[in-house]
DODO-31492 format. One record per residue (C-alpha): residue number from 1; residue in one letter; y, x, z. Coordinates in steps of 0.02 Angstrom, whole numbers. Example, Ala and Ser with C-alpha at 12.3 -4.5 7.8 and 13.67 -1.06 7.14 Angstrom:
<pts>
<pt num="1" residuo="a" yy="-225" xx="615" zz="390"/>
<pt num="2" residuo="s" yy="-53" xx="684" zz="357"/>
</pts>
This chain:
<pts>
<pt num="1" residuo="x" yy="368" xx="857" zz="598"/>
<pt num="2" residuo="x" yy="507" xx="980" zz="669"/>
<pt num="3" residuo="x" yy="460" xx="1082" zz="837"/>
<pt num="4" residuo="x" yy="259" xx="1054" zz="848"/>
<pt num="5" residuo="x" yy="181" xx="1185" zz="939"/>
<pt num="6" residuo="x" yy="109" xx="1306" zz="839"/>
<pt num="7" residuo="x" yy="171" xx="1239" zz="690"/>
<pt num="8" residuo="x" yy="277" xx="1308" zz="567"/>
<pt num="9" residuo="x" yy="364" xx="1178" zz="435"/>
<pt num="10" residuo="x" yy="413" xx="1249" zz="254"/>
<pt num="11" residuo="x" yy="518" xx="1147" zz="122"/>
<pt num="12" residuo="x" yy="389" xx="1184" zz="-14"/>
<pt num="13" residuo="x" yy="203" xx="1187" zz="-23"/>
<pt num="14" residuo="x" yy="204" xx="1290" zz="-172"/>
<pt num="15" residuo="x" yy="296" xx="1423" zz="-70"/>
<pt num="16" residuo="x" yy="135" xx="1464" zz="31"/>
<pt num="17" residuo="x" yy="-10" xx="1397" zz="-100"/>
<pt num="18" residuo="x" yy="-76" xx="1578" zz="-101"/>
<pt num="19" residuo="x" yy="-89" xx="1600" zz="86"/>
<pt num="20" residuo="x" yy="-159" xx="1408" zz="114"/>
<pt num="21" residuo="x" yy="-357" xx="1388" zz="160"/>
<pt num="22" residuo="x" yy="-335" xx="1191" zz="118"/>
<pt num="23" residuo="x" yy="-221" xx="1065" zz="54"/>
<pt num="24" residuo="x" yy="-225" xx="886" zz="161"/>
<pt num="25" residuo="x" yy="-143" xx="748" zz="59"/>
<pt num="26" residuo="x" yy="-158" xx="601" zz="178"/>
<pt num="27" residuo="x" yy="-50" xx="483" zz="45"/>
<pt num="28" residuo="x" yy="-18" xx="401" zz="-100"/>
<pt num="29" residuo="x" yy="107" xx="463" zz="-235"/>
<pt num="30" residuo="x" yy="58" xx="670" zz="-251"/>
<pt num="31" residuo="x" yy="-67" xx="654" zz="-368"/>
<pt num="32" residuo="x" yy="28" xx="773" zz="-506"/>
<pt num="33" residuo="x" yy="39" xx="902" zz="-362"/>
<pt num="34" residuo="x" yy="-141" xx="876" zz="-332"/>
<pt num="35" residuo="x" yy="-206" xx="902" zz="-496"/>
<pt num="36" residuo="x" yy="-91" xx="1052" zz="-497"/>
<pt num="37" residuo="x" yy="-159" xx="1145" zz="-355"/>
<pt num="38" residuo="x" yy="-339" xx="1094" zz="-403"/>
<pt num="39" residuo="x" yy="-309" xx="1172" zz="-578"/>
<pt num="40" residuo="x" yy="-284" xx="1339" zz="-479"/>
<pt num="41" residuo="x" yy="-427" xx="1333" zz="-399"/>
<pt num="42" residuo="x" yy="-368" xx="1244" zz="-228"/>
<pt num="43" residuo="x" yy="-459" xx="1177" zz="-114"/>
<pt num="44" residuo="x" yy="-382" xx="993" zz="-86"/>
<pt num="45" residuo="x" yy="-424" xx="831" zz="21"/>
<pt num="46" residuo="x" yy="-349" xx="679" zz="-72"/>
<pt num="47" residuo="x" yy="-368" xx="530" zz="-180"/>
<pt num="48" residuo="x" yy="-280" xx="623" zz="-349"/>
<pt num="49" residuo="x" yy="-283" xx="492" zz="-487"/>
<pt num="50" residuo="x" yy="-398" xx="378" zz="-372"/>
<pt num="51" residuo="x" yy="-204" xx="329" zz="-302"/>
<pt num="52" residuo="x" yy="-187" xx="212" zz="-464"/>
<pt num="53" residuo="x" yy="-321" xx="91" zz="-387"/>
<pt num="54" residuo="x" yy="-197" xx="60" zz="-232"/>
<pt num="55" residuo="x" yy="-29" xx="59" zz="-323"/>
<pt num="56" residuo="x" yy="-53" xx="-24" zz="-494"/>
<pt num="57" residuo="x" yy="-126" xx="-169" zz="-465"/>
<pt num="58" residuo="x" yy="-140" xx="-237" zz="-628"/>
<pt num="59" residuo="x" yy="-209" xx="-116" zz="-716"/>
<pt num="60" residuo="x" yy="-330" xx="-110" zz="-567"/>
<pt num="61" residuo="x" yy="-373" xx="-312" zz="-599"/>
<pt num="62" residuo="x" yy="-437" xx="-262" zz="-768"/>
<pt num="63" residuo="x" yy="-531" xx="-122" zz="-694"/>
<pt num="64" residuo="x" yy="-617" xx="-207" zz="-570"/>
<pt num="65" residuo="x" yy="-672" xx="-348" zz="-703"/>
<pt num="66" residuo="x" yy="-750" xx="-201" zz="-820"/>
<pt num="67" residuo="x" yy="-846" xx="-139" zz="-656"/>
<pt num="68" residuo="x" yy="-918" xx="-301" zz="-611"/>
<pt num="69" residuo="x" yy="-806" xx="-362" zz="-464"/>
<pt num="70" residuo="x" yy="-748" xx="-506" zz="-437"/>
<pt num="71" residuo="x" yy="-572" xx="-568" zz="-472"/>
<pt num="72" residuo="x" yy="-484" xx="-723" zz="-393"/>
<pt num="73" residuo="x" yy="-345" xx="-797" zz="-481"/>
<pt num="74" residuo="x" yy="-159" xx="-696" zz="-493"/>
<pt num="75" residuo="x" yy="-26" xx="-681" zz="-556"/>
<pt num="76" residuo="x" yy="124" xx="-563" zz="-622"/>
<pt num="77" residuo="x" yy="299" xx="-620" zz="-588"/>
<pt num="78" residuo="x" yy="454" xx="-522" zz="-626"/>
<pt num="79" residuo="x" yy="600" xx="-538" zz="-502"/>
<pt num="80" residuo="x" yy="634" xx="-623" zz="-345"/>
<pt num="81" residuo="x" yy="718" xx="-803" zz="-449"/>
<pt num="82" residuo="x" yy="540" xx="-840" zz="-525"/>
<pt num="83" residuo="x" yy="451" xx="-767" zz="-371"/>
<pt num="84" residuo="x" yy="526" xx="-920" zz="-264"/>
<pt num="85" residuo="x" yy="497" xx="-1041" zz="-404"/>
<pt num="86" residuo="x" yy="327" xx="-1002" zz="-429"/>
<pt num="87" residuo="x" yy="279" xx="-1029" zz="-227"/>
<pt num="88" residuo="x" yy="392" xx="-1188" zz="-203"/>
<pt num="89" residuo="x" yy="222" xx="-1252" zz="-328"/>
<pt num="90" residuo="x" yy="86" xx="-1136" zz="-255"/>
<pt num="91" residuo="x" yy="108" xx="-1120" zz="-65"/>
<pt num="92" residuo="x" yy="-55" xx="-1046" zz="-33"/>
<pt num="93" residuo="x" yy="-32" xx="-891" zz="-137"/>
<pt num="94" residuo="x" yy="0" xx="-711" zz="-67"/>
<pt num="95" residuo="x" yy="129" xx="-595" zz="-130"/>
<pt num="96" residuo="x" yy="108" xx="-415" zz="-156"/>
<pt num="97" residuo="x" yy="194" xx="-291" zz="-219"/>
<pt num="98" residuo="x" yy="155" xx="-147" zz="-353"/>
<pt num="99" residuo="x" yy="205" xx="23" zz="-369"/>
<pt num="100" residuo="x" yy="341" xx="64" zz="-240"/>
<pt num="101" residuo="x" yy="244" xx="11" zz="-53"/>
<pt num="102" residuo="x" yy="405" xx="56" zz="33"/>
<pt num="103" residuo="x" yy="490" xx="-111" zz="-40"/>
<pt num="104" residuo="x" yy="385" xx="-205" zz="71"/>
<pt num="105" residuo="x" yy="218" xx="-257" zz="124"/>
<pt num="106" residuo="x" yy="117" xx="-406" zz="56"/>
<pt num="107" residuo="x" yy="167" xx="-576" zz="141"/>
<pt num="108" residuo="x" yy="97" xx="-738" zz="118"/>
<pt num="109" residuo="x" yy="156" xx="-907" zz="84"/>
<pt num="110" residuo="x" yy="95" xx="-1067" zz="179"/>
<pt num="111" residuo="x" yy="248" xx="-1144" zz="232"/>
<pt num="112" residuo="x" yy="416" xx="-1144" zz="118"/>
<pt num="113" residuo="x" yy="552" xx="-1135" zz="237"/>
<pt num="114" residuo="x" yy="573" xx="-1020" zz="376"/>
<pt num="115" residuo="x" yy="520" xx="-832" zz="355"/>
<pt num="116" residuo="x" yy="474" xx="-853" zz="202"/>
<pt num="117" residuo="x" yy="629" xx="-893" zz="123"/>
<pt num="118" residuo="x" yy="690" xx="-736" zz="257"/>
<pt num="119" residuo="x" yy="552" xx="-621" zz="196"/>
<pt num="120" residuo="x" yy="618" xx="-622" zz="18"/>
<pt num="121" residuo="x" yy="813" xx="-627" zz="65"/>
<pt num="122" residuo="x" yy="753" xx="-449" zz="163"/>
<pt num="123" residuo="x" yy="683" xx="-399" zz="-4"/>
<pt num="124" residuo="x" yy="833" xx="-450" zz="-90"/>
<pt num="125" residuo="x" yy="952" xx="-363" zz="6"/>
<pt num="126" residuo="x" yy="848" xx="-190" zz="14"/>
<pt num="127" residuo="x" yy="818" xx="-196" zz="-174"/>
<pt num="128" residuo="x" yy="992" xx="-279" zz="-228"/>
<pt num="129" residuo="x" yy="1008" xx="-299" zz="-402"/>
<pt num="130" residuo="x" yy="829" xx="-207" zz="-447"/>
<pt num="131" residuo="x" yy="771" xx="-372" zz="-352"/>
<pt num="132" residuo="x" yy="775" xx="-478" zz="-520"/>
<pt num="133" residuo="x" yy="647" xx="-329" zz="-607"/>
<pt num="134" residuo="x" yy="530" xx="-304" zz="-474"/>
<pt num="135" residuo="x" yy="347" xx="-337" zz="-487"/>
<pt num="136" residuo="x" yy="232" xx="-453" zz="-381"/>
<pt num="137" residuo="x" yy="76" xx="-495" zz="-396"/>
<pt num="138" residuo="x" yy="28" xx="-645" zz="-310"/>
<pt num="139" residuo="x" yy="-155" xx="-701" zz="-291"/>
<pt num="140" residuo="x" yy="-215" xx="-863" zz="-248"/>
<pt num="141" residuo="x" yy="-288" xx="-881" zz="-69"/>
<pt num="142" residuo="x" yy="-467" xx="-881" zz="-40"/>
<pt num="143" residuo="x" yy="-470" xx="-1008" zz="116"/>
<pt num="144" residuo="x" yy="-602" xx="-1012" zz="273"/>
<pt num="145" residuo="x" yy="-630" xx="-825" zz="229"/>
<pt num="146" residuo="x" yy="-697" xx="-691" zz="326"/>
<pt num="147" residuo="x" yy="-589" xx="-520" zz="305"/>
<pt num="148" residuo="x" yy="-700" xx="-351" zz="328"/>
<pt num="149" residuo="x" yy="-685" xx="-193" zz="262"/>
<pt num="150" residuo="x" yy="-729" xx="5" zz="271"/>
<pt num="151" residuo="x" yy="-634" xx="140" zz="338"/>
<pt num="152" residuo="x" yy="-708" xx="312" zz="282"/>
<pt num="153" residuo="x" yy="-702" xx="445" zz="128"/>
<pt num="154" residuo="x" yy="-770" xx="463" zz="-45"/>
<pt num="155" residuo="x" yy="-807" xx="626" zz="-127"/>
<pt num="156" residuo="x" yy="-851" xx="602" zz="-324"/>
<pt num="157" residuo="x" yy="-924" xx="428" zz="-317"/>
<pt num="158" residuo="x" yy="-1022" xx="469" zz="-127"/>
<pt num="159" residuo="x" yy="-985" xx="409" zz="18"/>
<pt num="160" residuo="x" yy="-1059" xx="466" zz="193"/>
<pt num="161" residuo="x" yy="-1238" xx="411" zz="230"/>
<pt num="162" residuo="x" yy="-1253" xx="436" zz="419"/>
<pt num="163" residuo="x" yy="-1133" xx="366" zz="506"/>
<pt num="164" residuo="x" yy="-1001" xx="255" zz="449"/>
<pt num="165" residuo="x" yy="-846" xx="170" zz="522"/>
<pt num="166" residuo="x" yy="-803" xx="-28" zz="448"/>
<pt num="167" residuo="x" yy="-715" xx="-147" zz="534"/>
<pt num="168" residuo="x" yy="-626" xx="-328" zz="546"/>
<pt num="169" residuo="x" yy="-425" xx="-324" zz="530"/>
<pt num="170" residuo="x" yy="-294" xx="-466" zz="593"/>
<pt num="171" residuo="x" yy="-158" xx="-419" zz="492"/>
<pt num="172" residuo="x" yy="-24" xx="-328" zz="608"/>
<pt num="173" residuo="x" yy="-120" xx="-397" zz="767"/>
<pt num="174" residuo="x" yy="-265" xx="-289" zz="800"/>
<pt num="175" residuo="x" yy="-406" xx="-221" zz="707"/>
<pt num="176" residuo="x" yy="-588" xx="-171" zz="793"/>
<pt num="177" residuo="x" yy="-711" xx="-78" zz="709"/>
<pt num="178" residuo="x" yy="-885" xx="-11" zz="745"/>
<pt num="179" residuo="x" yy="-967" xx="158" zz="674"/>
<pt num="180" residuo="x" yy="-1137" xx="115" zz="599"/>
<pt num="181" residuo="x" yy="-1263" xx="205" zz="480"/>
<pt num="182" residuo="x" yy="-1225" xx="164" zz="298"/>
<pt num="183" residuo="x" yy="-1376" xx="72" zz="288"/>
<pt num="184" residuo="x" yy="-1319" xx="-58" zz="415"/>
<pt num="185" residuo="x" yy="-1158" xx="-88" zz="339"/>
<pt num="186" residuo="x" yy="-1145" xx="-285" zz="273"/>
<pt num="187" residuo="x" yy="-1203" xx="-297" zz="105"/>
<pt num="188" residuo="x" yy="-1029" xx="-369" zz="37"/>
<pt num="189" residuo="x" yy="-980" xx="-190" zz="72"/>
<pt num="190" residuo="x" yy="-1088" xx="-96" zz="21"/>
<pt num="191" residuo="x" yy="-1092" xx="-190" zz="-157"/>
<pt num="192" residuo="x" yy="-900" xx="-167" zz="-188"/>
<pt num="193" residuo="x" yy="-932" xx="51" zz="-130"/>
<pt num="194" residuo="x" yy="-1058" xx="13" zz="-292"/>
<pt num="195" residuo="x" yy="-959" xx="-59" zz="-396"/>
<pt num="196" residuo="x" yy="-821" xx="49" zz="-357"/>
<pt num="197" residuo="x" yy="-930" xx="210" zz="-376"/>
<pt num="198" residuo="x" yy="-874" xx="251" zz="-600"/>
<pt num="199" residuo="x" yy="-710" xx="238" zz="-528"/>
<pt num="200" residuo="x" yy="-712" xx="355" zz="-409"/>
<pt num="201" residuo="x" yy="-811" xx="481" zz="-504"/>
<pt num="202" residuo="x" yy="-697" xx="462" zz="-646"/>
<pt num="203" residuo="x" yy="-548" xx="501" zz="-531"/>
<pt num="204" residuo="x" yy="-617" xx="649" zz="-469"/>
<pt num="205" residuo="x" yy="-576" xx="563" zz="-285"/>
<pt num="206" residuo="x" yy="-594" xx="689" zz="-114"/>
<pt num="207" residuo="x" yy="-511" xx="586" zz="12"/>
<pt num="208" residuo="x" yy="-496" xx="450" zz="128"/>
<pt num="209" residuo="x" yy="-528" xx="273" zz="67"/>
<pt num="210" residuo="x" yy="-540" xx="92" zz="152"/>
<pt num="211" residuo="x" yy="-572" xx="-72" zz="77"/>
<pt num="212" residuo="x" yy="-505" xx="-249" zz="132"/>
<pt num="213" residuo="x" yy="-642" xx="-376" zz="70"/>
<pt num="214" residuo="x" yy="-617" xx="-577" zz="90"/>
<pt num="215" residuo="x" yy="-781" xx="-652" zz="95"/>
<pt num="216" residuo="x" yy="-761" xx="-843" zz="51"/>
<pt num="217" residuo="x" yy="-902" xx="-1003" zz="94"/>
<pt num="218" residuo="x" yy="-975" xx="-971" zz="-86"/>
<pt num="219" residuo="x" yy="-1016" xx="-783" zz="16"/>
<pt num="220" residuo="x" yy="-926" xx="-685" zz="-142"/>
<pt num="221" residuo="x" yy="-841" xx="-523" zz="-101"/>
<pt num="222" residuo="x" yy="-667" xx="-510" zz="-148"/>
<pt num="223" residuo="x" yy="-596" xx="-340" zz="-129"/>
<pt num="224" residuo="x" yy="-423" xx="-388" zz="-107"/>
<pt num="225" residuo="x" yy="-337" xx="-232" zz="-69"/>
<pt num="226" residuo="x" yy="-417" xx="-63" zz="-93"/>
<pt num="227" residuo="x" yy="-314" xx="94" zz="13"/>
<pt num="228" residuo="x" yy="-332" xx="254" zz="-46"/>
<pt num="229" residuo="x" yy="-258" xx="365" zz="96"/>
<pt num="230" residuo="x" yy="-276" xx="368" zz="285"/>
<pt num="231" residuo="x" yy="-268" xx="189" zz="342"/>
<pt num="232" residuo="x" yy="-174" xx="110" zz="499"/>
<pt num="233" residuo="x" yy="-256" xx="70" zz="584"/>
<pt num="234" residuo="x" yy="-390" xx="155" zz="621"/>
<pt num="235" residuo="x" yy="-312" xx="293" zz="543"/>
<pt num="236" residuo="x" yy="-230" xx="353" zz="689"/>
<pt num="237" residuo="x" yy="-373" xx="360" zz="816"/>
<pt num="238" residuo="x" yy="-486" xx="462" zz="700"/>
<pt num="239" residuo="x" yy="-444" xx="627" zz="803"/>
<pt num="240" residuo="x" yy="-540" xx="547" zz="937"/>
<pt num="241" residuo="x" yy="-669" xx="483" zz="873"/>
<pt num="242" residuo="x" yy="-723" xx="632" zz="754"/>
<pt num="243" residuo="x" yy="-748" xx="790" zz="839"/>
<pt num="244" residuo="x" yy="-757" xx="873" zz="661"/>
<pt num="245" residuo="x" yy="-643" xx="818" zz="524"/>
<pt num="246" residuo="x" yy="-598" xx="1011" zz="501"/>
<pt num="247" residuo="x" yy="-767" xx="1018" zz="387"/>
<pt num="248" residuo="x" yy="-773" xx="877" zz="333"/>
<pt num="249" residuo="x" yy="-582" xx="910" zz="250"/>
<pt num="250" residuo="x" yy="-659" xx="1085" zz="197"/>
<pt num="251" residuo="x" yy="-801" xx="1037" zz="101"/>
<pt num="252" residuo="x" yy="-746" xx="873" zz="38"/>
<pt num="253" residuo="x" yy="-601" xx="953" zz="-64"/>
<pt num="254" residuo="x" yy="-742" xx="1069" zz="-134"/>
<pt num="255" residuo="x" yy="-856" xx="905" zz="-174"/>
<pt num="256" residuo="x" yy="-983" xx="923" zz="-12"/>
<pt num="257" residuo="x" yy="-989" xx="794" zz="100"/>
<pt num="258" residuo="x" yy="-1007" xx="831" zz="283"/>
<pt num="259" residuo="x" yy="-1070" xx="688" zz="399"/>
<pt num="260" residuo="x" yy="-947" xx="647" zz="536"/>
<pt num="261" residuo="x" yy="-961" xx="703" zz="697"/>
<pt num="262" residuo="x" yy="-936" xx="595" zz="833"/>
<pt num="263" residuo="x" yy="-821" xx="638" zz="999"/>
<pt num="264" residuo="x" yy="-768" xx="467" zz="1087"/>
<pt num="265" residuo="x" yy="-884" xx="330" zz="1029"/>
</pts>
C-alpha cells in the first residue's frame, strides 16, 4: 500500500473516521472495529460478527445443525502428536484449521508419506511449541463429489436478485465462474443462502460472502467452508467485471442492496 497514486496511507483509521464517506473491510478479524464505527453512525462494508462463521468452526458446526444444514462427520484434535495419529487411521479426512488462517490453509490426507508428513513438519516449525495446542478440525471426505459455490454479498439476510456470480473451484489450480440471475443459480446453492439467511440477519452482515459446497452421489449439499470476506479467486477480478461496486459498497453498509453492474462479461 505505500506510493499509490492518489492515495494517501494513515497509521490509524480512527484518525480520519470524521472525514471518511465509507469504511471497506475486505477481511476477517476487525469485527470490534466494525461494530465500533457502526455504533457512531458509520457507514461500513463488512462481515462484523458474520466473521465467526469463517473462523470458529466449531461453534459454526453446531450452528449449521440448528439451521438445518447438513453436517458430515469431524472432528476436534488438539496438537500436531494426535493430529498425525488420528490420519495414520483415517487417510481420507481433511484438516483445517480454526481461528488463526495465517497458520496455514486446509490440506488433505490421502496418502501418509510424502507431503503430508512435510505439510505438518511446515506447521510445526512455524508454530513451534504452540504446535502441541493448536486446533484442527478434520472432516471426513465426501468422495465422487462435485465442489460449487457462490461468490457475491449479503446485506441483512439478502442477497442480490439480478445477477449473480457462482462458480466451480480446483483448489489452487483454477477456478471459472459464470454470472447468472439468482433464479438460475443450482438449487444446492440457493438452499444453503436459505439456510444461512437467521445467520446472517442475526450478524447484522454488509459484506462480501462465498460458499464452497460439496455435493455428494446421495445429491446433499455440504457447505464445507463458508468465506466471509473478498475471496481469491474471483476476488481479484471483480474490478473488471463490475463497473459499479462504488454503490453497491455505499448502500450495502447502509442495508440497501444495489444490483451489480456489469463491465467485462
Amino acid at each position: 500500500g505505500e506510493d499509490l497514486r492518489g492515495v494517501e496511507r494513515i497509521d490509524d483509521p480512527l484518525d480520519v473516521k470524521d472525514q471518511a464517506d465509507l469504511f471497506l473491510f475486505l477481511d476477517v478479524y476487525d469485527a470490534p472495529l466494525q461494530k465500533e464505527l457502526r455504533s457512531q453512525g458509520k457507514r461500513v462494508w463488512g462481515s462484523g460478527d458474520g466473521e465467526k462463521m469463517e473462523l470458529y468452526r466449531e461453534e459454526f458446526k453446531a450452528q449449521m445443525k440448528e439451521v438445518g444444514l447438513p453436517v458430515n462427520p469431524w472432528k476436534q484434535i488438539i496438537g500436531t502428536r494426535k493430529l498425525r495419529e488420528f490420519l495414520a487411521e483415517n487417510p481420507e479426512w481433511f484438516v483445517k484449521l480454526s481461528v488463526t488462517r495465517g497458520d496455514g490453509e486446509s490440506f488433505g490426507h490421502k496418502i501418509w508419506h510424502g507431503n503430508f508428513e512435510s505439510r505438518i513438519g511446515d506447521i510445526e516449525h512455524q508454530l513451534g511449541p504452540a504446535a502441541t495446542d493448536e486446533e484442527f478440525c478434520v472432516e471426513e471426505g465426501i468422495p465422487n463429489a462435485t465442489e460449487v459455490g457462490i461468490d457475491s454479498w449479503n446485506i441483512d439476510g439478502r442477497f442480490p436478485t439480478q445477477d449473480i456470480l457462482y462458480g466451480i473451484e480446483v483448489k489452487d489450480v483454477a477456478y471459472a465462474g459464470c454470472i447468472v440471475p439468482y433464479s438460475d443459480l443450482p438449487e444446492p446453492v440457493k438452499y444453503v443462502n436459505k439456510k444461512l439467511e437467521p445467520l446472517f440477519e442475526k450478524y447484522g452482515y454488509r459484506g462480501f460472502f462465498s460458499s464452497e459446497i460439496r455435493i455428494g452421489e446421495d445429491g446433499v449439499p455440504h457447505l464445507i467452508d463458508p468465506s466471509c470476506r473478498i475471496p481469491s479467486p474471483p476476488g481479484e477480478v471483480y474490478p473488471e467485471i463490475y463497473d459499479n461496486m462504488g454503490d453497491v459498497f455505499m448502500a450495502g453498509a447502509e442495508g440497501i442492496i444495489v444490483e451489480i453492474g456489469r463491465a467485462h462479461v
